[in-house]
N, C-alpha and C positions, 0 to 999 in steps of 0.2 A: 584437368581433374574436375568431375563433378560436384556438388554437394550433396555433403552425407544425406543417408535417407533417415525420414522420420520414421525412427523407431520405439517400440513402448520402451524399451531402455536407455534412448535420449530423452525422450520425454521427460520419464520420471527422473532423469538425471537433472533434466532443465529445471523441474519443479522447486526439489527440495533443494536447491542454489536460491531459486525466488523465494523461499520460506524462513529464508534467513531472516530479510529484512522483518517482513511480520512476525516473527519469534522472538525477535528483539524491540517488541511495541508490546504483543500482548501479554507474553510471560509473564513481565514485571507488575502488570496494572494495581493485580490486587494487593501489591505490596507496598505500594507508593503509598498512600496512609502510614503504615509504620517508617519508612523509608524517611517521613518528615521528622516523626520522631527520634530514631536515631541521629539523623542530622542537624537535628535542631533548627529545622526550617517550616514554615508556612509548606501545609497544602500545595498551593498554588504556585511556592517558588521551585518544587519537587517535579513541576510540570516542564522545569525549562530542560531536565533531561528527554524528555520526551520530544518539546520544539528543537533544541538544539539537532538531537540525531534525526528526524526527520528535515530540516534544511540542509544539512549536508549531504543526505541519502538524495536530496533534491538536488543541490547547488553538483554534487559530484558528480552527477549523470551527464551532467554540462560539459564536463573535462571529459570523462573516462567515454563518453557517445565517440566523438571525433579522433580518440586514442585508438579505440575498437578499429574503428572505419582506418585507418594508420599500419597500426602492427599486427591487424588480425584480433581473434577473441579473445586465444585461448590464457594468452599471458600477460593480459589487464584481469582474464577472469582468477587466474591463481593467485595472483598478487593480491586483489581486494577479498578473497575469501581470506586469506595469510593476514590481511590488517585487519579484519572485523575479528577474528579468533587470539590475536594480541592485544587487541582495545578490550573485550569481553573479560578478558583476562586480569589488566588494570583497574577497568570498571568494577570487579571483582572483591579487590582488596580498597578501594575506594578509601577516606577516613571523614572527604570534609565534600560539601558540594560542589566544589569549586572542580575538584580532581575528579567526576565522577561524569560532570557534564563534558569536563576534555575528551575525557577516555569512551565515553559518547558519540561524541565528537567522530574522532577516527572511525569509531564505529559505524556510524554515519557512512562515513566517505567508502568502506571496503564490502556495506552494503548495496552501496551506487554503484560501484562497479560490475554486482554481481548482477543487479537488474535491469541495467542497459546491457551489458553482452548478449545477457541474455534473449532481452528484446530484440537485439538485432540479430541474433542466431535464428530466432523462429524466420522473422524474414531471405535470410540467408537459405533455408530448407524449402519455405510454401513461400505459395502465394493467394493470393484475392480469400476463394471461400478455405482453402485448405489452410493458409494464415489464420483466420477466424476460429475455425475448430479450433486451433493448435489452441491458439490465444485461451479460448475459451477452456479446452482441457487442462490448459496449465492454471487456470483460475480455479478452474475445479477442485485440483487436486490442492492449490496453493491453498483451496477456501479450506481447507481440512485445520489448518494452524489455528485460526480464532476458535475453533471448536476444541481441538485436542488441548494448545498452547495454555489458555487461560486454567484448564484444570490441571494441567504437570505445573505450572506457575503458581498454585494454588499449594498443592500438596508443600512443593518444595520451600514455597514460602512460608509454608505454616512452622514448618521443622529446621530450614537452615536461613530462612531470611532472604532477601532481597540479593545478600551478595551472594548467597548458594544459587542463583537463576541466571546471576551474569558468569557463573563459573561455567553450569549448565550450558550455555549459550557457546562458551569457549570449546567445550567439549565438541557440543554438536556441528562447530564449524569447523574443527579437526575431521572429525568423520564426511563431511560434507565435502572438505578441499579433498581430501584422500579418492573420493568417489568421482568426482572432475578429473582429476588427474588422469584414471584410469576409463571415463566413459563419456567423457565428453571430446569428440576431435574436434581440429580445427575447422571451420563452417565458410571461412571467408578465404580464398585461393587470393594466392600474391598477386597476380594480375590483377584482382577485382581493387584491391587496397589504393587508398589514396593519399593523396602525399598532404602532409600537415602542416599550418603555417597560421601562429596566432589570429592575421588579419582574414584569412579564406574563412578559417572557422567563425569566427564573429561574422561575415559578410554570408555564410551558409545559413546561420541562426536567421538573419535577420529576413532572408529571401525566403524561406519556412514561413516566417512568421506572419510575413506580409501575403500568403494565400490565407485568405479570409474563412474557406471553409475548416483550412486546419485550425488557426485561431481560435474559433469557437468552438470546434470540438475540445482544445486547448483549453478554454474559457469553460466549459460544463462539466470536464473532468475533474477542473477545480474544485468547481463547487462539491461533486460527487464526496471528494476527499475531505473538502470543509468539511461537510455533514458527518463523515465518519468519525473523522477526528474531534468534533464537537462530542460527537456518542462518547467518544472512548477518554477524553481528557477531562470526564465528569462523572462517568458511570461509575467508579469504584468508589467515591467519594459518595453518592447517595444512595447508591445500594447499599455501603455498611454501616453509615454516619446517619441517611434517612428511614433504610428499613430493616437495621441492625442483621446485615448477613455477614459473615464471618471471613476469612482470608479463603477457607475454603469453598465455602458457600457460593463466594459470590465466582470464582473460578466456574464452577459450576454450571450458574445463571450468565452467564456471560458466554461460554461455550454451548450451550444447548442453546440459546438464543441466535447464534452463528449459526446454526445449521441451518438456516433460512436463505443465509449467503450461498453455501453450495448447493443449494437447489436451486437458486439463483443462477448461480453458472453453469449449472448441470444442463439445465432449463436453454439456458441462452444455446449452449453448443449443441441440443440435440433439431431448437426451434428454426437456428441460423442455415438450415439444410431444405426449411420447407417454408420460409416465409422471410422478406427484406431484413434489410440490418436496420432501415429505418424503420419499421415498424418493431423491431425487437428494442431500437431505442427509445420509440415513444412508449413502449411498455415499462421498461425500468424508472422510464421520468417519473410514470405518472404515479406507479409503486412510492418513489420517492417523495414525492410532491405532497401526497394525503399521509403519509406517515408523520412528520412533524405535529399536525394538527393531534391524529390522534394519540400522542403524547400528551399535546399542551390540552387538551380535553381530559386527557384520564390523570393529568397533576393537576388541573381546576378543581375539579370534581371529586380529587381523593378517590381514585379508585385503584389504588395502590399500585403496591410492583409489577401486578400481573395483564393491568392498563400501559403503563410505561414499556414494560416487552414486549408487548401486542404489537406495540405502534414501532419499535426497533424492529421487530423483527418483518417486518411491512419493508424500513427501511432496508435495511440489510438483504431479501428476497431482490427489490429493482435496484441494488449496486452491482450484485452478483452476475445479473441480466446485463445491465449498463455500461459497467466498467470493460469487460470485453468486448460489445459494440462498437463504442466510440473509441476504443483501440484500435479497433481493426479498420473502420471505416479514414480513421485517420491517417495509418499506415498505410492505406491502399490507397491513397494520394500521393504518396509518394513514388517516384519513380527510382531515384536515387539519395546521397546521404543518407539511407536507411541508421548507419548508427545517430547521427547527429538529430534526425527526428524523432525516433526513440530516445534519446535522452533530450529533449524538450518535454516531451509525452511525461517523461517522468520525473522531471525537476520543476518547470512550473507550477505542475498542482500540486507535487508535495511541500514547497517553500511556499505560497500562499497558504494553504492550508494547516502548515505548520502555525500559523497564529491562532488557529483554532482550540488548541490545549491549552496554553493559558487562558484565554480568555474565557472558556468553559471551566478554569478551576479555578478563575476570578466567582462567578456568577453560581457556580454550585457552591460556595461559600458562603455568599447572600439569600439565596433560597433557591430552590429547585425552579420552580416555575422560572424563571428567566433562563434559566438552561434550557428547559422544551420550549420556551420563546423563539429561541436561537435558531434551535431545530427546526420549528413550524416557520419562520423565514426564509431555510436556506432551500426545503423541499421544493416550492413554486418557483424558486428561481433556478433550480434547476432544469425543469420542463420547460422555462422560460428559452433559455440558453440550448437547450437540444432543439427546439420547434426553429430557432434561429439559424440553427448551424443545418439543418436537414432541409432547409428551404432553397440550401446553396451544393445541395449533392450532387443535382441532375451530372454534371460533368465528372462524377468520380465513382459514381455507384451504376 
């Protein structure tokens, strides 16, 4: 039996399964301010919801990659939508911090699930540049969440609070498994599946990891993610606390500012057809790279909110381009374990990058400018780490 063909109705089924995970990051942002409040906790300790569910949406890709590659897709993918829609739920009725990062937690892991399957299903349908489009349309359509997300995150924050968004969340992952169930088939034939065994899997990771040009793709994605994560485990805190916008407001500014990301992806999957992947990813570095400065330039300078998204939205444009790139390019290293290097792809940079939320709600605490500090540091080392990894392609591209 072959593998299904790439249809726009698998597509868009693959997508909004991937929009889970980012729905359950940006929804809430503009409510974390109040969320300390009611909790009775610091800013900053309100951010370990946000590190918590991003290392496990990491650390779980680790498991649920080699699970995939095991029993097929389709029934790691039902199950982790079924725990992200019961943690959402928990999350929900939350009362104390402690119960809210657990229920997180889970969330986290039935997230992972759903974005390694998925990673390995695109492989399982294309390959080389038709993987690339895929990747990239799915980024596309994914980039649509930080736009849409933060204003329904907004709205519903202003009128039922923080816990009306993680109900929200529960809702939309009920409609989400329901739509899997019915349009997504299985993508990985029995024959193709491999047999599982604590020691293989660890001895699989470690044989990935020691080809040097995935590494460093490994190593720039990272960073990619740092960067985003620094944006987002700071932005709601000095957009209403520095330039007094509202729960709604900054929903708002936070979503039209996103749209830079899907022309960003839009960009990469129509340019990946007429020009290298390594040239579409020195374009995103270098996107990335001059965008921090003009941050930490337009917060020297006081040139208010409309400096500070100039310079996001710079960044956000070469992640959009980027972030599909250096997926694709690294996947198309791969010959085999496709789940297990998919979920490397997507537990590394999100567990390092996971320290990026605290320590961004440490430092937007103390003053802004050390926040676009952060940023203006991690752009350069970004281009640093793609100019590294692209000098070791010849063999893969």
């Amino acid at each position: 039996m072959s593998a299904p063909a790439v249809t726009l109705k698998l597509t868009l089924s693959l997508a909004v399964v991937v929009a889970l995970g980012p729905a359950a990051i940006d929804m809430y942002l503009a409510s974390m301010p109040q969320m300390s409040t009611d909790l009775k906790v610091s800013y900053a300790a309100t951010q370990w919801t946000l590190t918590i569910f991003l290392m496990t949406m990491g650390l779980g890709q680790l498991i649920f990659g080699p699970l995939s590659d095991a029993y097929g897709r389709r029934k790691p993918l039902i199950l982790g939508i079924v725990t992200y829609m019961i943690a959402a739920w928990m999350a929900s009725i939350a009362t104390s911090l402690e119960w809210l990062i657990t229920a997180r937690l889970f969330q986290g892991l039935g997230a992972a699930t759903a974005i390694v399957v998925v990673m390995s299903m695109v492989r399982d349908v294309a390959e080389e540049q038709q993987a690339a489009q895929l990747y990239a349309l799915l980024n596309s359509i994914v980039a649509l969440g930080p736009i849409i997300a933060p204003a329904i995150g907004g709205v519903i924050g202003a009128h039922y609070g923080w816990q009306g968004i993680m109900l929200f969340l529960a809702g939309l992952g009920t409609l989400v498994m329901i739509n899997s169930v019915f349009n997504i088939p299985e993508t990985l034939q029995t024959y193709q599946r491999e047999r599982i065994a604590l020691k293989s899997i660890f001895l699989v990771y470690i044989n990935i990891l020691k080809q040097r040009f995935f590494l460093l793709q490994l190593l720039a994605l990272s960073a990619v993610f740092f960067f985003l994560f620094a944006y987002i485990g700071g932005s709601s805190f000095i957009y209403q606390n520095n330039y007094g916008l509202s729960v709604e407001q900054f929903g708002l500014v936070f979503g039209l500012t996103s749209i830079s990301l899907i022309v960003g992806a839009s960009l990469s999957a129509y340019l990946v057809k007429k020009i290298p992947l390594s040239k579409l990813a020195y374009l995103g570095a270098f996107c990335m790279s001059i965008a921090g400065f003009v941050c930490l330039i337009a917060e020297f300078f006081s040139f208010g909110l409309l400096g500070i998204v100039s310079g996001i939205a710079c960044a956000l444009l070469g992640l959009g381009i980027l972030e599909a790139t250096i997926m694709a390019l690294a996947m198309n290293s791969q010959a085999q374990n496709l789940g297990a290097s998919a979920a490397l792809l997507g537990a590394i940079p999100m567990v390092l990058a996971s320290i990026a939320t605290p320590i961004a709600g440490v430092l937007v605490e103390v003053h802004a400018l050390y926040w676009v500090s952060l940023l203006a540091l991690i752009g350069p080392l970004i281009l640093v780490l793609v100019h590294r990894a692209l000098k070791r392609q010849t063999a893969y591209v």
